[in-house]
C-alpha positions in Angstrom: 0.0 0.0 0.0 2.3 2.3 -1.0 0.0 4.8 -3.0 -3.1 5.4 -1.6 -5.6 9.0 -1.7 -5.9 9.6 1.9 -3.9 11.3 4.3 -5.0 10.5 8.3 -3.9 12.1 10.9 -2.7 11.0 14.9 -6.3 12.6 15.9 -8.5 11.7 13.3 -11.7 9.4 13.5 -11.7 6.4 11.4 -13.8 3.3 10.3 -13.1 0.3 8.6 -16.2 -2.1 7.9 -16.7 -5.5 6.3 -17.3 -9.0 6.8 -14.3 -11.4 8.1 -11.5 -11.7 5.4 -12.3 -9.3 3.5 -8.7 -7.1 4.4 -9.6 -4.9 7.7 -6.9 -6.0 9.8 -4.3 -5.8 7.3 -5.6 -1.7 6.8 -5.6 -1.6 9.9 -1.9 -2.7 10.6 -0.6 -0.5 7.8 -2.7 2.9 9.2 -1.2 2.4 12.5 2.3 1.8 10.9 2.4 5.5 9.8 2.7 6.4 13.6 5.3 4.2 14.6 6.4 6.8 17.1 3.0 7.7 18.8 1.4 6.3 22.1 -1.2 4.0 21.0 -3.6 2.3 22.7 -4.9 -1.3 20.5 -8.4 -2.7 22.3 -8.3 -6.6 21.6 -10.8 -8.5 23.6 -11.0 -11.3 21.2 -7.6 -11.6 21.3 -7.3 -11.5 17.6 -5.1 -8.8 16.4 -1.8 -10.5 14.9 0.9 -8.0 17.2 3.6 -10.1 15.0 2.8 -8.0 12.4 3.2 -4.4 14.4 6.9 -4.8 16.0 8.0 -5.7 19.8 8.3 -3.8 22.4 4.2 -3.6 23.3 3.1 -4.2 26.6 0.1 -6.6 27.4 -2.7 -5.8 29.9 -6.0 -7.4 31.4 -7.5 -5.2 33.8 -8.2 -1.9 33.3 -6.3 -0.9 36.7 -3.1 -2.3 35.3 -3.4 -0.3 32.2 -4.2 2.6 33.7 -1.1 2.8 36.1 1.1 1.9 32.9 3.4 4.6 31.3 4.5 3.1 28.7 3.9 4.3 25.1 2.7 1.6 22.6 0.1 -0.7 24.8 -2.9 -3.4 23.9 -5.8 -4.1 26.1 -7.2 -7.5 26.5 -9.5 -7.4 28.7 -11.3 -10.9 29.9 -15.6 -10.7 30.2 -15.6 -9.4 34.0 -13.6 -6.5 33.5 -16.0 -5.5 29.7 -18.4 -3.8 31.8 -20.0 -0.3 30.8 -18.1 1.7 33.9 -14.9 -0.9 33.2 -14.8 0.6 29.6 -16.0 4.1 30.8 -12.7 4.1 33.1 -10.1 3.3 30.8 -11.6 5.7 27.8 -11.0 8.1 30.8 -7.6 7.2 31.3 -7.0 8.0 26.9 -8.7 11.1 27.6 -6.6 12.6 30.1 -3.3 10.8 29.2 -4.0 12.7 25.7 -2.1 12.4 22.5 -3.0 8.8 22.2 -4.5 6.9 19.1 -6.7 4.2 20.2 -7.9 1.3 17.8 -10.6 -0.9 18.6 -10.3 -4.0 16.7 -14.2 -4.4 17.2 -16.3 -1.4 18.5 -19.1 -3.6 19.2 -17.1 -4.6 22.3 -17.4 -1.1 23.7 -21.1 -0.6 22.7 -24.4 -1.2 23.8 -25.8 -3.6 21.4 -29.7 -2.4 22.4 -29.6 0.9 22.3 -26.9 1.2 19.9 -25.3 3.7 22.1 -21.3 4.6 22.0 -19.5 4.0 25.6 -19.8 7.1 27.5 -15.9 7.5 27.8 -15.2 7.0 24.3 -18.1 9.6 23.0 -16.4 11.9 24.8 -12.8 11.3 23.1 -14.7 11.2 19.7 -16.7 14.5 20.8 -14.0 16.3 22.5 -10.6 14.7 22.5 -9.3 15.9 18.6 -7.7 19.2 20.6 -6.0 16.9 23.5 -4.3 14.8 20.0 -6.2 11.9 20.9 -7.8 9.9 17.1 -9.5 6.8 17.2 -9.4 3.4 14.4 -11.8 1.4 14.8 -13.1 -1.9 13.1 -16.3 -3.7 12.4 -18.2 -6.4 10.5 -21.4 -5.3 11.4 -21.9 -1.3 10.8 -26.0 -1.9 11.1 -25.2 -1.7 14.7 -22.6 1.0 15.7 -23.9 4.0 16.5 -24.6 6.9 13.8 -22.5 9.2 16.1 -18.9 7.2 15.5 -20.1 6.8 11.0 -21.2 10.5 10.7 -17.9 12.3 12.8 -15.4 9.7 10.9 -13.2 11.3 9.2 -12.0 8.4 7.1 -14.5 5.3 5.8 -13.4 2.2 4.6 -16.0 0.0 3.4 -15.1 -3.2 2.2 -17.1 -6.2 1.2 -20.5 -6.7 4.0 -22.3 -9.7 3.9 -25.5 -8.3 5.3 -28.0 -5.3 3.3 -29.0 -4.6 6.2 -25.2 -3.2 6.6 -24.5 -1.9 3.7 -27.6 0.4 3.8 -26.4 1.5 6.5 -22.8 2.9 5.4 -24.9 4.2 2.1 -26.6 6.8 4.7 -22.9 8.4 5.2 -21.1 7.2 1.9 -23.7 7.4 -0.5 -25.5 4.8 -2.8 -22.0 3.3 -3.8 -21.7 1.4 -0.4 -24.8 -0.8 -1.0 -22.7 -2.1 -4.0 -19.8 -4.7 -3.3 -16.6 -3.6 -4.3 -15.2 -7.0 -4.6 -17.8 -7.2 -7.7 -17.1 -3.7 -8.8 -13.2 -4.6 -9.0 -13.8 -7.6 -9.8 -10.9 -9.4 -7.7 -10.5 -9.3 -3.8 -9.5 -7.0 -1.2 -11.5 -4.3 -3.1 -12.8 -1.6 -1.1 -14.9 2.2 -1.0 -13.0 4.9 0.6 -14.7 8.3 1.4 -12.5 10.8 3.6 -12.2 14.7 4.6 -10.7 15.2 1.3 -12.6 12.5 -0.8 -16.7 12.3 -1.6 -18.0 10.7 -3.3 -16.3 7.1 -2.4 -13.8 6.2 -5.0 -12.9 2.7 -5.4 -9.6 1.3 -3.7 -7.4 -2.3 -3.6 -5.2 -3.5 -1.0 -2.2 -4.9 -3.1 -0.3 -6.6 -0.4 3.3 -6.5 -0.3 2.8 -2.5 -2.7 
């Protein structure tokens, strides 16, 4: 990925949708490789983010108090079910806040949301609301957009919208991106690892390919 039409920034807000295999995490990876110098936060409560592919040096924590008396720069979170609570999450999206100039990705914001009333954690509204002048961005991941909040898809500065098994999804990332997210781009480029990208700079979405190893 060597050439692409977006440039994101440490505090930026960005999304990255589609159905298992379709290329998230391997986005993902590269986007967080432009800050290889920036204190990061990576949320992984399934555990299934590959860190072999990020670098050494990151530190591994399970409860939130052990993350939030941690200093160091580059840190994942891997939190076991007792400590996925609403006030559990509230208190280390508190801990982002204040620390400030920290990108956080969440390899699947369904963990961190409330999957009746489709509401954001209260802690990480606030980052998304408040935090861009404290240098604090967010990534964040998902196979099922139907179900995040429209708060997180309409402040995103950055949407990646790759191939979503489910209309029910992909009508709901043509509400923000337009008509050309109901389509799916593996079809439209007809190959894999296709995906629509609509950004601060780019509208509407324009087709794009991750060409591994570019």
């Amino acid at each position: 990925m060597s050439e692409y039409p977006w440039k994101i920034l440490r505090n930026d807000r960005t999304i990255i949708t589609g159905r298992t295999g379709t290329g998230k995490s391997f986005l993902a990876r590269n986007l967080l490789n432009q800050f290889p110098d920036s204190w990061m936060v990576i949320i992984d409560p399934a555990n299934g983010f590959p860190m072999e592919k990020v670098g050494k040096g990151w530190k591994i924590y399970e409860t939130p108090d052990a993350l939030i008396r941690s200093y160091e720069p580059q840190t994942i979170y891997r939190p076991k079910p007792e400590w996925m609570s609403e006030d559990a999450w509230k208190n280390v999206f508190d801990w982002i806040y204040e620390r400030g100039n920290t990108l956080t990705y969440i390899d699947e914001i369904l963990h961190v949301s409330d999957p009746v009333t489709l509401r954001l954690n209260r802690g990480l509204y606030y980052i998304l609301m408040t935090g861009r002048k404290r240098g604090d961005g967010v990534i964040a991941c998902t196979q099922r957009p139907y179900r995040i909040p429209m708060t997180f898809l309409s402040e995103s500065d950055h949407r990646f919208c790759f191939s979503l098994n489910l209309r029910d999804d992909r009508k709901r990332m043509a509400e923000i991106m337009g008509d050309e997210a109901i389509r799916d781009p593996n079809a439209e480029g007809k190959g894999k690892y296709y995906f629509w990208y609509q950004g601060r700079d780019v509208s509407p979405p324009i087709l794009c390919k991750i060409v591994k190893g570019g």
